[in-house]
C-alpha positions in Angstrom: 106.4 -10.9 164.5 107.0 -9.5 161.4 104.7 -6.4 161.1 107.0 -4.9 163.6 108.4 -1.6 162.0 111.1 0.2 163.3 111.2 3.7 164.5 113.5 4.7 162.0 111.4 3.5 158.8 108.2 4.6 160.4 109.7 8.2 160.3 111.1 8.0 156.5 107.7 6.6 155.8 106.1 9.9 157.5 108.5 12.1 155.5 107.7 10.3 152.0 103.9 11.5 152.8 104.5 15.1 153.9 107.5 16.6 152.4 108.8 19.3 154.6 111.1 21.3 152.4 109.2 23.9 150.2 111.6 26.2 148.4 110.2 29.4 148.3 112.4 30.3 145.5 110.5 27.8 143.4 107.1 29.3 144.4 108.2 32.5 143.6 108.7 32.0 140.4 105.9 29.6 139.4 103.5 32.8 140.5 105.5 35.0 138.4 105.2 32.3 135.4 101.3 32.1 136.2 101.2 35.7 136.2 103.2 36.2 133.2 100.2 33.5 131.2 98.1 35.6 132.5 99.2 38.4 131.2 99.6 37.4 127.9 96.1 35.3 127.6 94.8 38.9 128.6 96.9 40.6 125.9 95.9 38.3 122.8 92.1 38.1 124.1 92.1 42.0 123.5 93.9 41.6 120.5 91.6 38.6 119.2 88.2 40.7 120.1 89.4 44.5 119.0 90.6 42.9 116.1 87.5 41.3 115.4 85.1 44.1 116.6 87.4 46.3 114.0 86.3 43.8 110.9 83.2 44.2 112.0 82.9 47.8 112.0 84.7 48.0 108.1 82.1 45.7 106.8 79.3 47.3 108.2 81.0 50.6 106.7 81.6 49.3 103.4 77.8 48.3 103.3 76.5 51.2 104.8 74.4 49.0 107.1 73.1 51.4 110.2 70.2 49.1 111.4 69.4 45.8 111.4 66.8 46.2 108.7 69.6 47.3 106.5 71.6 44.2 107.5 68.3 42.1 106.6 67.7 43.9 103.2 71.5 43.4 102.3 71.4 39.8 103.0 67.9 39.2 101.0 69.5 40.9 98.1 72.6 39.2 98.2 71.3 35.5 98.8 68.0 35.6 96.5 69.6 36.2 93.3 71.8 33.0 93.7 68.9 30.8 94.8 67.2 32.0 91.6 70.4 30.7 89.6 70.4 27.9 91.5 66.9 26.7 91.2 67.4 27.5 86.9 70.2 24.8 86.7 68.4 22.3 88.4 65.6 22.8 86.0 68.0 22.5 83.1 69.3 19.7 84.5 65.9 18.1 85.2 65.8 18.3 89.1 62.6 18.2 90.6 62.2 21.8 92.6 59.5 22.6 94.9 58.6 26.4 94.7 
């Protein structure tokens, strides 16, 4: 008869699976940690994106790009001239180039 358990164990047992002391101390001031992340993961994401939406805007001043057709002449006239370069040195140095 060994699988007999006693009253007392089976009720330290019970208590080991559902812990009956919550200190609501402790709670308190997990949510107020939680809230505090919170706070500051909202802070730097505004930072992060204003900052980044700022950049944008100075470059887009600087090139005096209003519309995307500007943006798309910009780029053709800053990529194609290195290209060209490009291409030239491979025919100086006797690279095979497919135009």
């Amino acid at each position: 008869m060994s699988n007999l358990v006693s009253a007392s164990t089976a009720n330290e047992l019970n208590e080991d699976r559902h812990p009956t002391s919550i200190n609501p101390e402790k709670i308190k001031a997990a949510a107020e940690g939680l809230a505090n992340v919170g706070k500051a993961f909202a802070i730097a994401t505004a930072i992060v994106f204003g900052g980044a939406t700022l950049v944008f805007g100075m470059v887009a001043s600087k090139l005096d790009l209003k519309n995307i057709e500007d943006v798309k002449i910009k780029e053709k006239d800053a990529v194609e001239p290195k290209f060209d370069s490009i291409k030239e040195l491979s025919k100086m140095l006797g690279a095979k180039t497919y135009d």
